[in-house]
Each structure stands twice: as structure tokens, then as C-alpha cells.
N, C-alpha and C positions, 0 to 999 in steps of 0.2 A: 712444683711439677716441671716446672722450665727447669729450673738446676738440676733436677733429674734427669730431664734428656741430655741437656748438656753434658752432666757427666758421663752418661753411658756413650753420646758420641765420642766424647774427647778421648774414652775407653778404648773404646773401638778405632779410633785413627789411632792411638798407640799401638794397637797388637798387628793392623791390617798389613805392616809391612812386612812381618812373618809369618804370614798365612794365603795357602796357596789353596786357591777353591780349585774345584771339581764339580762336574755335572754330575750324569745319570752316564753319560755314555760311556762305552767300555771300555776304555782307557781313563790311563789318572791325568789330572793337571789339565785338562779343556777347559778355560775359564772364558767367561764374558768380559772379563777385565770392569775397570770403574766406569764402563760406558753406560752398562747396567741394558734394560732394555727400555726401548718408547717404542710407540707406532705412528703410522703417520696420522697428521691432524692431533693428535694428544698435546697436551702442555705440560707435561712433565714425562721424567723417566725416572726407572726403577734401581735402585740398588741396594744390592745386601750387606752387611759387615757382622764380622763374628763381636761376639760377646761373649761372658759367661755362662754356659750352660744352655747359650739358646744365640738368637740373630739379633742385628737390627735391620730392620726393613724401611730404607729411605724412599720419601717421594721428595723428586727433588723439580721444581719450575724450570722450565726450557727456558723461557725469558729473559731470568737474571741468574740463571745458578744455585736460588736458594733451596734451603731445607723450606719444605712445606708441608712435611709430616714424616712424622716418627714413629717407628712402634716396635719391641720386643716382642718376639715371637720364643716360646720353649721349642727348643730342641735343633738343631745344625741346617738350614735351608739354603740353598743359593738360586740366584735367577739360573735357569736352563739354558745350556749351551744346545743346540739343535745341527750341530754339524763340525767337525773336527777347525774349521776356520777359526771359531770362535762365536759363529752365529746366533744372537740371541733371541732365545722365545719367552711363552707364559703369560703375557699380556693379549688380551683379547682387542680384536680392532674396535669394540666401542671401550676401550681403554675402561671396563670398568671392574674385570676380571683380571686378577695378578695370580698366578700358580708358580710355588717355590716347590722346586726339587733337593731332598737330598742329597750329597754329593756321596759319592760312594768310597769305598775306603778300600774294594777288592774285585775282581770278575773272576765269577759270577757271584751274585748277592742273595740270600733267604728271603729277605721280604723290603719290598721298598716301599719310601715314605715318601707323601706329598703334602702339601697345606694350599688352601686356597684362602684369596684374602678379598677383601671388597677396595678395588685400588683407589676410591679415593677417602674411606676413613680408616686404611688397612686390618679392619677387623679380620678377625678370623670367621672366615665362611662354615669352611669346613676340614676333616685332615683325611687324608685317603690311605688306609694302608691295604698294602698288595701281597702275597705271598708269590714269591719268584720275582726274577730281574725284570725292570720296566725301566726306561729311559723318557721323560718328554720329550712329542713330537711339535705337537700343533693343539690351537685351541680354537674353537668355533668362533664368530665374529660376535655374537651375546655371550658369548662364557657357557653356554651350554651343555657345550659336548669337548672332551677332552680328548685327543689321541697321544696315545704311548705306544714305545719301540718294548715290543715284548723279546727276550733274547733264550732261544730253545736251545742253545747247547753249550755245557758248562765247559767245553773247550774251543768252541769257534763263537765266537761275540758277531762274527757275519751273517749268522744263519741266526734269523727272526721274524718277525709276524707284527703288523700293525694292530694296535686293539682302540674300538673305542669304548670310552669308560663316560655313563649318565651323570653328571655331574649333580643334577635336580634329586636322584633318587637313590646316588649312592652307588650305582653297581657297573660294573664290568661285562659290555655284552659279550657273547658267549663266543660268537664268529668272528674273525680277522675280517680286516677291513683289506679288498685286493682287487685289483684289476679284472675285471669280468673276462676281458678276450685273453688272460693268462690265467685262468683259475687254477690250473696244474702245476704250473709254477713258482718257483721256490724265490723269495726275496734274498739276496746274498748280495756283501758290499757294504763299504765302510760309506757314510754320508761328509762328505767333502766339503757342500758351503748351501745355502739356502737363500732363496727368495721367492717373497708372501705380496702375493695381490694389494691391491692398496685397501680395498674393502674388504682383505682379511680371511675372504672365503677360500681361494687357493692358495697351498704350501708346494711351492717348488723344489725340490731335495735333488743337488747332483750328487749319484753312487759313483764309486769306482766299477763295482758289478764284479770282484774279482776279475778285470782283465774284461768285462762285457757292461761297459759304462753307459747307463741310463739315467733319465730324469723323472723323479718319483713324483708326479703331479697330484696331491689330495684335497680332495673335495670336501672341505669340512664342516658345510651344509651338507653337501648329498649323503654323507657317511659313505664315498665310494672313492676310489685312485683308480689311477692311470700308469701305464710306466714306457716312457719313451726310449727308444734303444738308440743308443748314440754308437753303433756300428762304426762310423768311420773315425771315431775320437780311441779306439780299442787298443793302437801303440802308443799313446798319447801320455806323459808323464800327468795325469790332472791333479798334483796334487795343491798347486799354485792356482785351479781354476777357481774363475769366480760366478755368480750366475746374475746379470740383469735384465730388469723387467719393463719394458717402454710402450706403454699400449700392449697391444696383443699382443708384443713381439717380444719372447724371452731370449736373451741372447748368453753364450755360453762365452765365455773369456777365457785367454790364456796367456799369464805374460805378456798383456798390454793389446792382445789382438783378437778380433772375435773369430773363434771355429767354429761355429756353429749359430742355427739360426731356429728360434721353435715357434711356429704359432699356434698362440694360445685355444685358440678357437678350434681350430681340427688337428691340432699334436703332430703337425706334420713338421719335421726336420727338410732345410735348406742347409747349402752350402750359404757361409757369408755373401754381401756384395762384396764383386772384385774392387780392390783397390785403383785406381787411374794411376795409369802411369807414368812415369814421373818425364813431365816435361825437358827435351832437349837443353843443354845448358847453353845460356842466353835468350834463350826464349821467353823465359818468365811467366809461362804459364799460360801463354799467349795474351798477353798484354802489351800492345806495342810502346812500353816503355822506354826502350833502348832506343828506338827511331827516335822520339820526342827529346830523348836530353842531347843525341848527335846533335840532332837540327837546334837545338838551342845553344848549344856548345858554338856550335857554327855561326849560331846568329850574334853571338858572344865575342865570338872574336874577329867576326866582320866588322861588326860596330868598333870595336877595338882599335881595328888596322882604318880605318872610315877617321875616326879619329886622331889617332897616330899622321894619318897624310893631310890634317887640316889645322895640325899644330906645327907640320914642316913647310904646309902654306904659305902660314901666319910666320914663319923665321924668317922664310926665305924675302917675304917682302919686307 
């Protein structure tokens, strides 16, 4: 059995150099790269590799890098990219739920496949197939409840519907998951980069919003979102933004600096804290440094010249 795995990995690091994953999401070539996904507090992370006919599904230990479980799966899966960054999902925050996505081979798709596995002996749970385009979003913090990016038009990939799908029973609820104070309105917008609460329950999504850029906050306990309008970010090139999360305070990035400021708690957008400005030169920031080393400079070369006239003391007698 061990030479069997072996083989199949050593398989799989031969072909993994010319093969290019793909998510759910509606463009090609979104990959999670070999980082694979973990959450936090887990002790391992997840990663895929093609095989014959089917995956290999790595758990690999945080600790020391090893392999700590293996298992072939039939049929083409990869961990879920959840935002054009590269953002990885599928892993449930009690790390004991893994959900492998399809990778797609065209937009729009007939019917999409998923497989859920139990992360830590990677059995297969269960396989979910869908008729029409679905993307993974987010997964509940017990593996629960699944949300997928439903995509309603076979020429625009922007224009979609959050769905959540029972994981326990197998089925797809019938209503979109959406913003109660926008019930009328339409989700539109590419998702950018992602950041998830630490206990798992909120999935933070920056859109672009075609040109009206929001943060798609979902509740994947309550089965309900939010969607923050980031109005003044609307000239904003975001496609280098990043989003992090510190305490209650999500903070939007760009190019090294924060534009924006969100708390968690009541969705309210701030402008960043102003920067301080930058100290007069010589100042130092106000540190009276530069007095300290004069006076010692000073005192330096007192003692010097104090010296000097008690060596031509000493000549002269």
C-alpha cells in the first residue's frame, strides 16, 4: 500500500509541471497554486494533483511539511479558488470538511460537479451534481451548509445569484441567498480577493460591481449577506486590492496602503487613519537626538583640547 501511494505521488509530481488547474469561476487558469488551502488553528493543508483518470487529494502537516494522508478520488477536482487573486476555499473552519470543485474547461457549463471529503481520513462524503454553472463560495464553520456562485447568463459571467446548497440532505435551497435592504437588486461584478473571520462564520468578498465596487459580507451561519458599497473606491483600479481582517476592523488595501476602513459590526465604511506627517528634516521625529550628540561632540573635543594644553604643560616645564 505504501509503494502504492508512492507511486501515484511520484506520478503526479511528474505530470504537475504541465498542468494548469482551474476553478469554478468563470474564467480559465484561477489556480490556488501548491499552497493548497488551511484555516486557521488547523494543522495541516490541503492540496490536489492530477492523476490518471481521477486526483490526488494531499493532507499535508503545517509542522514539518509532510505527507500525512493520501487518497485518489475518480474524476478531475481541485481545491476552489474563491476570488480572481487566487483566494483559496472548501475547507470548513472546524478543518473537518474539504469540498473539491471541478475545474471547468468553458463558460458557461451544462452541469457542475463537486465531491466532499471528511478532511481528516479524506473519504469521500459525498458527490454533488448540479445542472447549470455553479462556482464555490463559502462553507459553513461545521461543514453544513455549502454556498455556491450560481452564474444566470450564458454571455455575462457578472450577472449571478448566491445559492445555498444542504449538505446533510443533499439539496439546493430553492431561494438566493441576498441582502434584505437590496432585495431588488441585481449582484453584478467580478470577486477580486477574499477574507473569512477566523471562526469561519463570515466570508468577506471584494467585487469590482462593474465600476460600483462593494464588499459582499456572508453569513454562513445566518444563511443571509450583506453588501457594502464602497462608493468612493468607484475610479479606483482595484484590481491589485487586497482585503484584511484585524478584530472587527476589515480593512480594504491597495498597493501597499489602506483606502478604506469597514466595521464589522455595523458595515459602516470610514476613510483610513490619516498618515502623520512626516517630520521636518533634522528633527527626528522629535527626539531630541541631535542636541545630545552636539553636546557630546562638544564634550569630546573639550576634553580633547583640556588635554592637548596639559601635554604642552608638561613640555613646556
Amino acid at each position: 500500500m505504501k509503494a502504492f501511494a508512492l507511486g501515484l505521488a511520484l506520478l503526479a509530481a511528474g505530470v504537475v509541471a504541465s498542468w494548469a488547474a482551474a476553478d469554478g469561476l468563470p474564467v480559465l487558469g484561477v489556480d490556488v497554486g501548491a499552497d493548497g488551502v488551511t484555516v486557521p488553528g488547523a494543522r495541516s493543508r490541503y492540496v490536489t494533483l492530477p492523476a490518471p483518470t481521477g486526483t490526488l487529494v494531499l493532507r499535508i502537516q503545517l509542522a514539518d511539511a509532510r505527507v500525512r494522508g493520501l487518497r485518489y478520488v475518480r474524476g478531475n477536482y481541485a481545491v476552489p479558488a474563491v476570488a480572481y487573486d487566487g483566494s483559496a476555499g472548501g475547507l470548513s473552519a472546524d478543518a473537518k470538511t474539504l469540498v473539491l470543485l471541478e475545474p471547468r474547461a468553458a463558460f458557461p457549463r451544462a452541469r457542475t460537479r463537486l465531491t466532499v471529503l471528511d478532511a481528516k481520513t479524506l473519504q469521500t462524503r459525498r458527490r454533488v451534481r448540479l445542472q447549470g454553472d455553479f462556482s464555490f463560495d463559502a462553507i459553513s464553520p461545521d461543514g453544513a451548509w455549502l454556498y455556491l456562485i450560481h452564474y444566470l447568463s450564458p454571455q455575462d459571467p457578472t450577472k449571478y445569484e448566491v445559492r445555498a446548497y444542504d449538505l446533510a440532505h443533499g439539496r439546493l435551497l430553492p431561494e438566493p441567498i441576498v441582502d434584505p435592504h437590496e432585495a431588488g437588486e441585481d449582484m453584478r461584478g467580478r470577486p477580486l480577493t477574499r477574507a473569512a473571520s477566523a471562526d469561519g462564520r463570515w466570508a468577506y468578498t471584494l467585487y469590482d460591481g462593474n465600476g460600483k465596487p462593494f464588499v459582499h459580507a456572508l453569513d454562513t451561519v445566518g444563511r443571509t449577506a450583506r453588501c457594502i458599497d464602497l462608493d468612493e473606491l468607484a475610479r479606483r483600479d482595484l484590481n491589485s486590492a487586497r482585503l484584511t481582517l484585524d478584530g472587527p476592523t476589515l480593512a480594504v488595501g491597495l498597493r501597499g496602503a489602506v483606502v478604506a476602513l469597514i466595521d464589522t459590526g455595523s458595515l459602516t465604511v470610514r476613510p483610513p487613519e490619516p498618515v502623520p506627517a512626516a517630520q521636518p528634516a533634522g528633527d527626528g521625529g522629535g527626539i531630541p537626538w541631535l542636541p545630545l550628540v552636539a553636546g557630546a561632540l562638544i564634550a569630546i573635543a573639550a576634553a580633547g583640547t583640556a588635554s592637548l594644553s596639559a601635554l604642552r604643560h608638561r613640555a613646556a616645564a
